[in-house]
C-alpha angles and dihedrals in degrees: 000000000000132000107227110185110208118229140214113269118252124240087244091059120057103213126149120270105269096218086053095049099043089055079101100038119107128203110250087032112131108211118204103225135185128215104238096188136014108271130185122217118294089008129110120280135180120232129189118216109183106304087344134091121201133190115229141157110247120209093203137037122287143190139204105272098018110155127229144198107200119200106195101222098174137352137209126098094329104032113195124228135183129207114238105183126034114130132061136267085253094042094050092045090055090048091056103039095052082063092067094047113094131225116251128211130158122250091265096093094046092053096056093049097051092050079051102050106024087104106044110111103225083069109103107235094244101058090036086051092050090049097054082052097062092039093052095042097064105101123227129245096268091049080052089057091072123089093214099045089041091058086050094053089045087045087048100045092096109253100102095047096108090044101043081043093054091048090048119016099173093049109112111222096193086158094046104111092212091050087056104050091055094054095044081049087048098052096043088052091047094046098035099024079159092075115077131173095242114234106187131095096277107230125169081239095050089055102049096053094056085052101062091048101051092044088052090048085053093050092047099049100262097103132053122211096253085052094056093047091052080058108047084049092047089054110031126074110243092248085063095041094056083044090061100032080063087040089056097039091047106025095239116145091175091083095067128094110244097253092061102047097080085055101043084047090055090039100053089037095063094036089057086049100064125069127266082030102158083052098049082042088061101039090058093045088049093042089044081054101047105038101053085070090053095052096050085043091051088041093057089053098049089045093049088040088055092050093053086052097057096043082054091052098039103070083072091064112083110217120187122312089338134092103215105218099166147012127178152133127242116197118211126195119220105177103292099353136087124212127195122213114188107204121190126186121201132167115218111246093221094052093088092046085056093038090231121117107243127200141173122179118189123197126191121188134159107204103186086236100039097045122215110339131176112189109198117198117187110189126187119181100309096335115100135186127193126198111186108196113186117179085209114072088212093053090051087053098050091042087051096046085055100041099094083060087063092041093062086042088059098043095052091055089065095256126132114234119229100172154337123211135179124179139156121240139113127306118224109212114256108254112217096208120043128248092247098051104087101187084181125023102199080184092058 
């Protein structure tokens, strides 16, 4: 929904005098307009309203023949009106699905965060316990040395939750990561069922609005303190919510943006009205302080949640030659440090023409002193070749210097080595999804 601000007609263009027009006009009446020439946004453009044309300045694009749909939100000499319809049935449908698709990150970002707030305070022990526990669990590089360590960490990444669930229901899977993303989401959502990840089309309007209606649920009675805060946090950006945490602390209402003042006034002058008002003013700075950590916490593990999940759809998806089997991340620990490998199993579509199990196993990794590296295995029947590609020289050298290392590893495991190959170039980033997978067609 967009303001557009009629102006007054020019001497060039003969339209009819606004104030004179809009006599008949009522607020709340929605007005169907046409588009009489192409505008560019925040240009003039000319509307017709019935057997009148009006000048006005657009805040969009238009073209001639545009429809609208016109809500009158005030009157006077500059009546305000808001556009109710512009986009397309399609256009419309994309922008609201995307709202229900979530965002997906590895687990990298969650682990930082957790070795950052398992000792604040406001986090309740047994979130903060089952978060020492995914962080302690993540083996280190020489654990994932060992094959069969190694099987145990690819067995416990999360992919294969639902499957190993469905053989063996009872069976309890304390060390799967999956399994414990969904308990630590369970338990933020049962201790701080205030806080929500918001799935709507954020507009400064949209918000507003909320607002408002939380604030008037927390007046009347409906609402706690703890669960407007939730709120606030929900449907503020951070950087707001810090502006009126030091307008609360200092009184300052200078620090707000204008379209929060009339809320924060309401807000601190029923608050000075209760009893017991400088504790209830504490409590909501501390809990504007505090919550903020636990929504972007439960926000890292809906997002990594969400990116399981799709490594766990994808392989159902063919994309190209290949036949995609398998996609995860593994996470490795090196002293304070956490890696991320991406590993992706394909077999090969000719191979069963050719009665030869085919394999290829790619591996992407970014080490902050190797740089960017994708290691690429193809494996027929017992023969192997390797191609190493670094995006730093340095990194290709040293890879080169160590490859004969790999090359007795392989021979000792009973392969026959191809070839080994080791070169420097860019690395294009794995994609998750292929190109030929479309989960949404906005063209559609």
């Amino acid at each position: 929904m967009i303001n557009i601000p009629p102006i007054r007609s020019s001497s060039e263009i003969r339209t009819e005098l606004l104030p004179d027009v809009s006599k008949t006009w009522k607020i709340g009446q929605v007005l169907n307009a046409t588009a009489e020439t192409n505008a560019d946004a925040q240009g003039k453009a000319l509307l017709r309203i019935g057997q009148h044309i009006l000048e006005t300045r657009t805040p969009i694009d238009l073209k001639t023949g545009d429809q609208l749909k016109l809500l009158v939100k005030s009157l006077g000499n500059t009546p305000l009106l808001n556009i109710q319809t512009t986009a397309s049935t399609a256009h419309i449908a994309s922008q609201n699905l995307k709202t229900f698709i979530a965002q997906q990150r590895d687990l990298t970002g969650l682990l930082q965060l957790a070795q950052k707030i398992i000792d604040n305070p406001v986090i309740p022990k047994t979130v903060k316990q089952q978060l020492i526990e995914l962080v302690r669990q993540i083996p280190n590089m020489e654990q994932a040395t060992r094959p069969a360590t190694l099987k145990s960490i690819i067995q416990n990444s999360g992919i294969f939750l639902e499957s190993r669930l469905a053989q063996r229901p009872a069976e309890n899977l304390p060390q799967d990561i999956k399994s414990q993303l969904l308990r630590i989401s369970d338990q933020l959502r049962n201790t701080l069922p205030e806080l929500t990840t918001a799935q709507r089309i954020p507009t400064a309007e949209a918000t507003i609005k909320d607002l408002q209606q939380a604030l008037q649920q927390f007046t009347s009675g409906n609402l706690n303190l703890k669960q407007l805060s939730g709120l606030l946090v929900s449907l503020l950006p951070k950087s707001q919510i810090q502006l009126i945490q030091q307008a609360l602390s200092t009184a300052d209402k200078t620090l707000l943006p204008k379209q929060l003042l009339n809320i924060f006034t309401t807000l601190v002058n029923y608050l000075q009205n209760q009893a017991g008002s400088k504790q209830m003013l504490e409590n909501l700075i501390s809990l504007l302080k505090n919550l903020p950590q636990l929504q972007e916490l439960k926000t890292s593990v809906d997002n990594a949640l969400a990116k399981i999940t799709a490594q766990q759809l994808t392989p159902f998806v063919r994309d190209g030659d290949n036949l995609l089997l398998l996609l995860f991340d593994l996470h490795l620990k090196d002293k304070n440090e956490m890696h991320l490998i991406q590993f992706r199993l394909e077999q090969e579509k000719s191979a069963n023409e050719q009665k030869n199990s085919s394999w290829v196993v790619t591996l992407n990794f970014n080490f902050k002193i190797l740089g960017p590296i994708e290691a690429r295995l193809h494996l027929i029947n017992d023969r192997i070749a390797a191609r190493f590609r670094a995006e730093k020289e340095s990194t290709a050298n040293s890879i080169r210097q160590q490859i004969n290392l790999l090359d007795t590893a392989f021979k000792n495991a009973g392969l026959n080595v191809i070839n080994l190959d080791v070169s420097r170039g860019d690395i294009i980033k794995p994609r998750d999804v292929p190109e030929s997978a479309h989960i949404l067609d906005e063209n559609a």
